[in-house]
PDB file as gemmi writes it, atoms N, CA and C in Angstrom:
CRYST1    1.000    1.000    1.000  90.00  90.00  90.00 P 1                      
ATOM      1  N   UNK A   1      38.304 -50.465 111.410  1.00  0.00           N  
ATOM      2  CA  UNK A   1      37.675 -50.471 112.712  1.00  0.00           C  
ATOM      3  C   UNK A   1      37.035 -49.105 112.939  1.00  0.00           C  
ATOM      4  N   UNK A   2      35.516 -48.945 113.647  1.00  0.00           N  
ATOM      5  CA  UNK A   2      34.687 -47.927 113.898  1.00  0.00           C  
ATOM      6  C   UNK A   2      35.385 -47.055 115.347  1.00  0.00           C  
ATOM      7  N   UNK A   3      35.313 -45.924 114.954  1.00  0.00           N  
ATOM      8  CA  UNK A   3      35.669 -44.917 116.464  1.00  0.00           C  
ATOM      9  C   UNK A   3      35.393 -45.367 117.303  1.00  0.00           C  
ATOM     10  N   UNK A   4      33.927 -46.135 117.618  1.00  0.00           N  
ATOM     11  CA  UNK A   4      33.422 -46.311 118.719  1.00  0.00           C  
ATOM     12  C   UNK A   4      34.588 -47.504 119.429  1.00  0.00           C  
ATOM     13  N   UNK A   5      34.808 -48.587 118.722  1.00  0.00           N  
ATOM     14  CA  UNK A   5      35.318 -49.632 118.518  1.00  0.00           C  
ATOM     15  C   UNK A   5      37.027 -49.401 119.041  1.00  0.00           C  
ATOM     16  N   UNK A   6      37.535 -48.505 118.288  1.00  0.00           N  
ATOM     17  CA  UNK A   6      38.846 -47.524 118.736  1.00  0.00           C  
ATOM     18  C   UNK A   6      38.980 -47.364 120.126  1.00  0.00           C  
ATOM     19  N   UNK A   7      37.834 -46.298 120.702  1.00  0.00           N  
ATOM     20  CA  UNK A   7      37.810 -45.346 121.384  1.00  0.00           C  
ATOM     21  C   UNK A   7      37.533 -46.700 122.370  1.00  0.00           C  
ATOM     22  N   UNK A   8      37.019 -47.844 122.664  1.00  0.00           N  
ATOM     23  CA  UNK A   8      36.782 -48.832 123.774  1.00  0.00           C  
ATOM     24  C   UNK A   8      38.260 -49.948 123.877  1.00  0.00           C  
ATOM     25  N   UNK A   9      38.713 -50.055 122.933  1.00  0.00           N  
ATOM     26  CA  UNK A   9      40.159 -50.549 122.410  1.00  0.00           C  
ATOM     27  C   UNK A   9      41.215 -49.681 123.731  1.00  0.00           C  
ATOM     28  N   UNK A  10      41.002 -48.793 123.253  1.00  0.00           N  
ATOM     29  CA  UNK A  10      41.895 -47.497 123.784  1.00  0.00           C  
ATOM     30  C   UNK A  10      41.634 -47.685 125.365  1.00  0.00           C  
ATOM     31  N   UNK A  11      40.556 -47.605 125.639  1.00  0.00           N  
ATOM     32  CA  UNK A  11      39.801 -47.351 126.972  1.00  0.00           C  
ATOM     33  C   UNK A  11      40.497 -48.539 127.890  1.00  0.00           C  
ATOM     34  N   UNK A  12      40.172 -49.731 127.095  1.00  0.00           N  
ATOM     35  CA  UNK A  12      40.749 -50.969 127.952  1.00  0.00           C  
ATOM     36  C   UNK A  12      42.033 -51.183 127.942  1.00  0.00           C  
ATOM     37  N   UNK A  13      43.100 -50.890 127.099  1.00  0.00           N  
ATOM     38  CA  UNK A  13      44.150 -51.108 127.140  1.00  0.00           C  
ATOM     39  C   UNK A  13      44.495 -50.177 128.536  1.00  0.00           C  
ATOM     40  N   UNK A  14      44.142 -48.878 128.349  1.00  0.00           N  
ATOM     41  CA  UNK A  14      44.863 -47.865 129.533  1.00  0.00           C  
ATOM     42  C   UNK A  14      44.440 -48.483 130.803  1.00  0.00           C  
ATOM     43  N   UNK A  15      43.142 -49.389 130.656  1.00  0.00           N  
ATOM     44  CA  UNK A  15      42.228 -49.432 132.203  1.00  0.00           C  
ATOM     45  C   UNK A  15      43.469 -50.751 132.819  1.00  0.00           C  
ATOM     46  N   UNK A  16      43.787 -51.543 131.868  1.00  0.00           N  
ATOM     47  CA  UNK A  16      44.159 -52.735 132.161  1.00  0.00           C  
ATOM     48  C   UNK A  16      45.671 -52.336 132.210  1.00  0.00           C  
ATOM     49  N   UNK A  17      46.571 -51.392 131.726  1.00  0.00           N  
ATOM     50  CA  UNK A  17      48.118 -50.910 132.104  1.00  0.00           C  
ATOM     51  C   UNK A  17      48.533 -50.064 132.962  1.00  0.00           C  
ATOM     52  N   UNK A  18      47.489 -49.039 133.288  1.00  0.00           N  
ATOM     53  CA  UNK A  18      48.093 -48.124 134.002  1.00  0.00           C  
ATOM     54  C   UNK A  18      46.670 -47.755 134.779  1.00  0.00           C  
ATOM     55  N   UNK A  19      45.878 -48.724 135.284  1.00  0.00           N  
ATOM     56  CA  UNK A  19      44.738 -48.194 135.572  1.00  0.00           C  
ATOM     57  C   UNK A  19      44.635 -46.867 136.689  1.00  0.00           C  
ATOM     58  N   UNK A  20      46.086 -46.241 137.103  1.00  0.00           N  
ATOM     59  CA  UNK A  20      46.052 -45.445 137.900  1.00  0.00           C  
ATOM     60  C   UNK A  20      46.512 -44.134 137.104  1.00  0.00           C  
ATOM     61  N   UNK A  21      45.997 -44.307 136.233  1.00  0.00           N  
ATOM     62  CA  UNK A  21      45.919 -43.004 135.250  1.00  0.00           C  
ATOM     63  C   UNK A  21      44.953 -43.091 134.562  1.00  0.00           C  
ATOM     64  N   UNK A  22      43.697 -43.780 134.497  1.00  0.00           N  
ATOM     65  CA  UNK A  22      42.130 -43.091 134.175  1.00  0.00           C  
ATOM     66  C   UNK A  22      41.984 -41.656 134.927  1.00  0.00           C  
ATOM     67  N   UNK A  23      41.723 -40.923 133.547  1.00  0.00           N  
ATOM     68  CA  UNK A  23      40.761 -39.941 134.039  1.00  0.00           C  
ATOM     69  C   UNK A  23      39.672 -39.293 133.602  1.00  0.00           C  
ATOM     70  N   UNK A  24      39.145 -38.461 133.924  1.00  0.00           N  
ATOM     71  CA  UNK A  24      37.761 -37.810 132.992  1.00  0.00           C  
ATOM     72  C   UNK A  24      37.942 -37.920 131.693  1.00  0.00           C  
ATOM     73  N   UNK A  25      38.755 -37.424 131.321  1.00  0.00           N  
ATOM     74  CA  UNK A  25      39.606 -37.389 129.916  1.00  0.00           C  
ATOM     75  C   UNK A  25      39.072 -38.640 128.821  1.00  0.00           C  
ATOM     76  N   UNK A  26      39.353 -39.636 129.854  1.00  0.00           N  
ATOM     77  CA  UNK A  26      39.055 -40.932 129.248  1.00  0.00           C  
ATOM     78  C   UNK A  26      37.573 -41.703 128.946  1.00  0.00           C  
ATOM     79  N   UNK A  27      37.084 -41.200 130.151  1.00  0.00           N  
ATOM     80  CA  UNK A  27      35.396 -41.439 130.527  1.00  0.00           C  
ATOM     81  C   UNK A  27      34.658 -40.479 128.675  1.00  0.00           C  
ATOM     82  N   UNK A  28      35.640 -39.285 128.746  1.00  0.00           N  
ATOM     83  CA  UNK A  28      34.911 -37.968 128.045  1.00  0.00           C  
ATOM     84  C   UNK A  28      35.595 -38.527 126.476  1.00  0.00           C  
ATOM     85  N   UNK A  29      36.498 -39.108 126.433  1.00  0.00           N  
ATOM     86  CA  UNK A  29      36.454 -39.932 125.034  1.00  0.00           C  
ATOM     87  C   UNK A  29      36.033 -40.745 124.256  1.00  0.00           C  
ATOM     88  N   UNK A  30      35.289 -41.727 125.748  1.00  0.00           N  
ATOM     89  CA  UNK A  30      34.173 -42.945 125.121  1.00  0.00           C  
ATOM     90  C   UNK A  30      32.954 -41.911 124.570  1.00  0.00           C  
ATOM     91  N   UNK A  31      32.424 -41.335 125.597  1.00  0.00           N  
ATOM     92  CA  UNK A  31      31.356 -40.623 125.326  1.00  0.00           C  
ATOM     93  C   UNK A  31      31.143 -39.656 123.908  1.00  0.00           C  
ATOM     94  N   UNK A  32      32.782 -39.348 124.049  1.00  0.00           N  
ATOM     95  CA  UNK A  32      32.486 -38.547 122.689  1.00  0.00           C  
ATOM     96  C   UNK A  32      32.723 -39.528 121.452  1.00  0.00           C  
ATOM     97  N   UNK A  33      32.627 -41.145 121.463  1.00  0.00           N  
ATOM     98  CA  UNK A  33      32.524 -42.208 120.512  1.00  0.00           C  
ATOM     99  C   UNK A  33      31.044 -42.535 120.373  1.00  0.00           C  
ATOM    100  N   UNK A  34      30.653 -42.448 121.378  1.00  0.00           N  
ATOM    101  CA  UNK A  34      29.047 -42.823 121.515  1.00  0.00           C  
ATOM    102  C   UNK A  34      29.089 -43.915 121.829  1.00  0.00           C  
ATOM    103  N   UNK A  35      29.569 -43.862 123.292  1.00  0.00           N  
ATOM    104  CA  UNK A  35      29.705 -44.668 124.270  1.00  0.00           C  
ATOM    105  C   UNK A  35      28.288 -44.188 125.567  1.00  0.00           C  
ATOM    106  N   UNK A  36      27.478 -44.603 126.250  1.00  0.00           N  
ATOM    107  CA  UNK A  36      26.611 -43.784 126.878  1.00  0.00           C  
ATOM    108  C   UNK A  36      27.100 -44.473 128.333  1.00  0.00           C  
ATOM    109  N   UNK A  37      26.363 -44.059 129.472  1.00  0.00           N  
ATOM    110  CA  UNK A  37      26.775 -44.391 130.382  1.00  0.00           C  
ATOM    111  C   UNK A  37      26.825 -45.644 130.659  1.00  0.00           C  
ATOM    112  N   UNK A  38      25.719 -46.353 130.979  1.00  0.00           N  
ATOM    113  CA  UNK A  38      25.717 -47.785 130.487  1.00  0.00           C  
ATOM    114  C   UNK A  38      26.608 -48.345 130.295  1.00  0.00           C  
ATOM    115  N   UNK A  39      26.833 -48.267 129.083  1.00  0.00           N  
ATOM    116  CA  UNK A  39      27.887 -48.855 128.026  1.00  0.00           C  
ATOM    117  C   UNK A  39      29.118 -49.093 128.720  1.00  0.00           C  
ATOM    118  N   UNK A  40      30.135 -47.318 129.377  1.00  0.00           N  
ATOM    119  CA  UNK A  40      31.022 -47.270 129.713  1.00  0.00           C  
ATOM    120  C   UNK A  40      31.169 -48.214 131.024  1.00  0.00           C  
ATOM    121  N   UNK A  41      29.845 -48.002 131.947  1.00  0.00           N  
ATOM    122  CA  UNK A  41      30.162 -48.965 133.009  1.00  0.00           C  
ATOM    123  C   UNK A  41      30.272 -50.502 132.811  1.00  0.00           C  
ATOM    124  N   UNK A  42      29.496 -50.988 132.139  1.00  0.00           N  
ATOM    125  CA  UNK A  42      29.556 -51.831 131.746  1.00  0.00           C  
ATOM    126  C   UNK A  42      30.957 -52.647 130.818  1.00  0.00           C  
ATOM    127  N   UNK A  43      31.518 -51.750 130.515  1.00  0.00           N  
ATOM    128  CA  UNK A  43      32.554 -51.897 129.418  1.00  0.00           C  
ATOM    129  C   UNK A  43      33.887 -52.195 130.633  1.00  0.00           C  
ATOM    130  N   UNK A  44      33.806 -51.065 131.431  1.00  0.00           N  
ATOM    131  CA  UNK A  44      34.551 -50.914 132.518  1.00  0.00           C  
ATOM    132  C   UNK A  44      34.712 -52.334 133.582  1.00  0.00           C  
ATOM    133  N   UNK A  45      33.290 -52.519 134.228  1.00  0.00           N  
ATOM    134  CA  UNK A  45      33.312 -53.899 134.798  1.00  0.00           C  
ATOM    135  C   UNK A  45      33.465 -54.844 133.751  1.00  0.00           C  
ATOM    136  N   UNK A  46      33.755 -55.234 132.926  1.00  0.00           N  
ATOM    137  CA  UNK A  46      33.989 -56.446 132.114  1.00  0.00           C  
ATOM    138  C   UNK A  46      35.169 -56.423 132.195  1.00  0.00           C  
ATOM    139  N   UNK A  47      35.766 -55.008 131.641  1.00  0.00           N  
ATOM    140  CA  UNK A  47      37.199 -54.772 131.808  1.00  0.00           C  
ATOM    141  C   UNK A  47      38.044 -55.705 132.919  1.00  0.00           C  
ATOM    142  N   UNK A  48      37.685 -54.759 133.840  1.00  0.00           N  
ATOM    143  CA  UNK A  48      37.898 -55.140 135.273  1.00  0.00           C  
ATOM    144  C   UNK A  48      37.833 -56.562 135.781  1.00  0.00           C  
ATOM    145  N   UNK A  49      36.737 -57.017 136.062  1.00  0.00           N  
ATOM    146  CA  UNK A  49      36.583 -58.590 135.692  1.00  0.00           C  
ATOM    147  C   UNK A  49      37.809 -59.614 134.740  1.00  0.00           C  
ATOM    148  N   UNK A  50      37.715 -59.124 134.016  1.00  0.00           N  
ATOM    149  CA  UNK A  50      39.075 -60.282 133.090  1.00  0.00           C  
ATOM    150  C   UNK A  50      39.829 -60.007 133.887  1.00  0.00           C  
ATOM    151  N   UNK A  51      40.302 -58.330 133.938  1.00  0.00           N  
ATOM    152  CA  UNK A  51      41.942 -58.394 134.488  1.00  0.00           C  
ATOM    153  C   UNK A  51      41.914 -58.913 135.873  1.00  0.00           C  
ATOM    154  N   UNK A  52      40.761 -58.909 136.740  1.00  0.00           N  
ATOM    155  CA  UNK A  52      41.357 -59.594 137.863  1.00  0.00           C  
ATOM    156  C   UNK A  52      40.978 -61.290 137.738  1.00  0.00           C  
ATOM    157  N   UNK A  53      40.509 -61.776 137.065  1.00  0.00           N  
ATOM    158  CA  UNK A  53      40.631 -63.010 137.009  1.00  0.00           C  
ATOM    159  C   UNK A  53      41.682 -63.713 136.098  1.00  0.00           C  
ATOM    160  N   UNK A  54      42.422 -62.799 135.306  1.00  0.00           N  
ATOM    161  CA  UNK A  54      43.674 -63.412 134.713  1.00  0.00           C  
ATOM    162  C   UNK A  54      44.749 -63.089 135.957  1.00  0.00           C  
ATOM    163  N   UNK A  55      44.718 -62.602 137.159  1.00  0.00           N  
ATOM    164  CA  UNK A  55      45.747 -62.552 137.565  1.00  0.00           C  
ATOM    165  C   UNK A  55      45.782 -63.397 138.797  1.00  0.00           C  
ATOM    166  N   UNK A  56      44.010 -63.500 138.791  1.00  0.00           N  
ATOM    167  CA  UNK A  56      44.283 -64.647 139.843  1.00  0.00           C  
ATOM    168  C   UNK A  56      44.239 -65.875 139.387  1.00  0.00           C  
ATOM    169  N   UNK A  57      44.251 -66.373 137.983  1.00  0.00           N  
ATOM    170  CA  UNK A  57      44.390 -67.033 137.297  1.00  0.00           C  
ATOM    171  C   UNK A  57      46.351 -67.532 137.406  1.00  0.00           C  
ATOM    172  N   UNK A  58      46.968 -66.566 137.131  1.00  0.00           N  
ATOM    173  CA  UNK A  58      47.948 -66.434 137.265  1.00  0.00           C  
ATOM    174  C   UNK A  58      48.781 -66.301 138.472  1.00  0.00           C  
ATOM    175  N   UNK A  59      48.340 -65.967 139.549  1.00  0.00           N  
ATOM    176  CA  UNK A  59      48.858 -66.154 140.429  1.00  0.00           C  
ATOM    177  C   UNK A  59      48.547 -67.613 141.704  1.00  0.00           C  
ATOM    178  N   UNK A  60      47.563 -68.254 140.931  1.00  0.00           N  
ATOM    179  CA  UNK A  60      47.639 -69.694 141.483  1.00  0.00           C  
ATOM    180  C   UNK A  60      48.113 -70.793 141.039  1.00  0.00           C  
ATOM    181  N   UNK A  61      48.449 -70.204 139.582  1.00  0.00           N  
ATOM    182  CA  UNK A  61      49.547 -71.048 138.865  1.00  0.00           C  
ATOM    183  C   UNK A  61      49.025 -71.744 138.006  1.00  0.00           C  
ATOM    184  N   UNK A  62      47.671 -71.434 137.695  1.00  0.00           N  
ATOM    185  CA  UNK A  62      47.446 -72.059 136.488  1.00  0.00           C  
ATOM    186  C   UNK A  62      47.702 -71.900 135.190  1.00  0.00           C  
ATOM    187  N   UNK A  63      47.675 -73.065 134.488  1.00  0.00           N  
ATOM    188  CA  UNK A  63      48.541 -72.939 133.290  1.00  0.00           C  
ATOM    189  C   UNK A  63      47.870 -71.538 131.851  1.00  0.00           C  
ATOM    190  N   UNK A  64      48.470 -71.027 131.225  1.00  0.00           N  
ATOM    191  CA  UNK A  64      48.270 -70.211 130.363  1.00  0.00           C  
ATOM    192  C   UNK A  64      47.383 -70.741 129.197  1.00  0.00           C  
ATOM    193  N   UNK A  65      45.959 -69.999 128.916  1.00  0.00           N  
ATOM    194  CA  UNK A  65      45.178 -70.265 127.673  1.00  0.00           C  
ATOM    195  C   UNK A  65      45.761 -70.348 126.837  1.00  0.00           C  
ATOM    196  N   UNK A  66      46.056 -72.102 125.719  1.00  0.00           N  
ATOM    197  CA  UNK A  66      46.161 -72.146 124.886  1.00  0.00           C  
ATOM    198  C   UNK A  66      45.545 -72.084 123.429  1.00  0.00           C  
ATOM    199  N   UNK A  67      46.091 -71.127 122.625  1.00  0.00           N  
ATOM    200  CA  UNK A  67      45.595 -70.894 121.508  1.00  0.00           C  
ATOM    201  C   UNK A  67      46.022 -71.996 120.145  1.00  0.00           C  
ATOM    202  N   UNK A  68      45.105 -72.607 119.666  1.00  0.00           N  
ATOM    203  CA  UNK A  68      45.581 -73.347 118.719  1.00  0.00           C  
ATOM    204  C   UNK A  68      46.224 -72.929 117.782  1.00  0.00           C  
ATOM    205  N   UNK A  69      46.870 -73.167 117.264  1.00  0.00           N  
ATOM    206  CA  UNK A  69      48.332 -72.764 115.708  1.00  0.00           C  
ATOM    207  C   UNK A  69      47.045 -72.432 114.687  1.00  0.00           C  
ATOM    208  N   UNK A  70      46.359 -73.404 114.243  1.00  0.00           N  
ATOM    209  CA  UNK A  70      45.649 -72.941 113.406  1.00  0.00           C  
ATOM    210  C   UNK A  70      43.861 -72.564 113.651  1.00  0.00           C  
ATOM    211  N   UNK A  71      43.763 -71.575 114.840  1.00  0.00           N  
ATOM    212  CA  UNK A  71      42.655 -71.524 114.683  1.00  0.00           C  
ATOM    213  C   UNK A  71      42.237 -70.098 114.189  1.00  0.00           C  
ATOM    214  N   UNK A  72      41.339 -69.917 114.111  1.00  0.00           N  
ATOM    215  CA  UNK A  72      40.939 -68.344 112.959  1.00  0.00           C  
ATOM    216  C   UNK A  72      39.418 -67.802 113.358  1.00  0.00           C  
ATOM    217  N   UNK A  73      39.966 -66.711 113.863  1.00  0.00           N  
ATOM    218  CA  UNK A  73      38.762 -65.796 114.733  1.00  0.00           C  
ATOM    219  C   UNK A  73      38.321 -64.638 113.411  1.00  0.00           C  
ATOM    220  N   UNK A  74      36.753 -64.746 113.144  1.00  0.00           N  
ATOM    221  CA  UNK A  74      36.313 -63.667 112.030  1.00  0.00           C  
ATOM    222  C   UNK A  74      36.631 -62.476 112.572  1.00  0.00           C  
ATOM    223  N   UNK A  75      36.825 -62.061 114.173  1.00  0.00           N  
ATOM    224  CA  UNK A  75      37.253 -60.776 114.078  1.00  0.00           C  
ATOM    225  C   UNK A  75      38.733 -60.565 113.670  1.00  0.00           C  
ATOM    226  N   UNK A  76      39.488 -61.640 113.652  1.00  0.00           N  
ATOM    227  CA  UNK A  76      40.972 -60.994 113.411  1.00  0.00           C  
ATOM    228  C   UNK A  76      40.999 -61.080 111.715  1.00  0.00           C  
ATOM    229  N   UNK A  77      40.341 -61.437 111.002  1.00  0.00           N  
ATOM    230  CA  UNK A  77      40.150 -61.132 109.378  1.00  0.00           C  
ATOM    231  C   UNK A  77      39.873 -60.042 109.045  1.00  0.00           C  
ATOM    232  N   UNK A  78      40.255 -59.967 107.789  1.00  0.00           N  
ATOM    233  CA  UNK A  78      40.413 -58.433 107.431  1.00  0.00           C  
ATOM    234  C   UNK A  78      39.295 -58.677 105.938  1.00  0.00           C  
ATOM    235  N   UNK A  79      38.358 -59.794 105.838  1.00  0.00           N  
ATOM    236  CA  UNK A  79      37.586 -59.566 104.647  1.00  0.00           C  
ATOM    237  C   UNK A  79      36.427 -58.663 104.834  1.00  0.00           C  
TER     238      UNK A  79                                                      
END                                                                             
């Protein structure tokens, strides 16, 4: 996996666990992936977007996305 790729990995996990600990820090890590502004906002509202629609997803009780046993995503391959 590419830095850039890392460094947005990274970005969303923190935005979506502890989003009350973003800080410059974090903004200044995409950027230094070659992330541009754009990008980050954009990356950010998408972010944002899922996590609040999985929770209101979840908090009206709808049932959990099922993943099929055998289905196979080219990004989770390693060829």
């Amino acid at each position: 996996m590419d830095g850039k790729t890392k460094a947005l990995l990274a970005y969303a996990k923190k935005l979506t666990e502890t989003p009350n600990f973003i800080e410059d820090a974090d903004i200044d890590n995409m950027r230094s992936a070659g992330w541009d502004e754009k990008g980050i906002y954009e990356a950010s509202a998408l972010i944002a977007f899922f996590n609040f629609s999985g929770r209101m997803e979840a908090a009206s009780g709808l049932p959990k996305d099922e993943v099929p046993d055998d289905a196979k995503f080219a990004e989770a391959t390693s060829d």
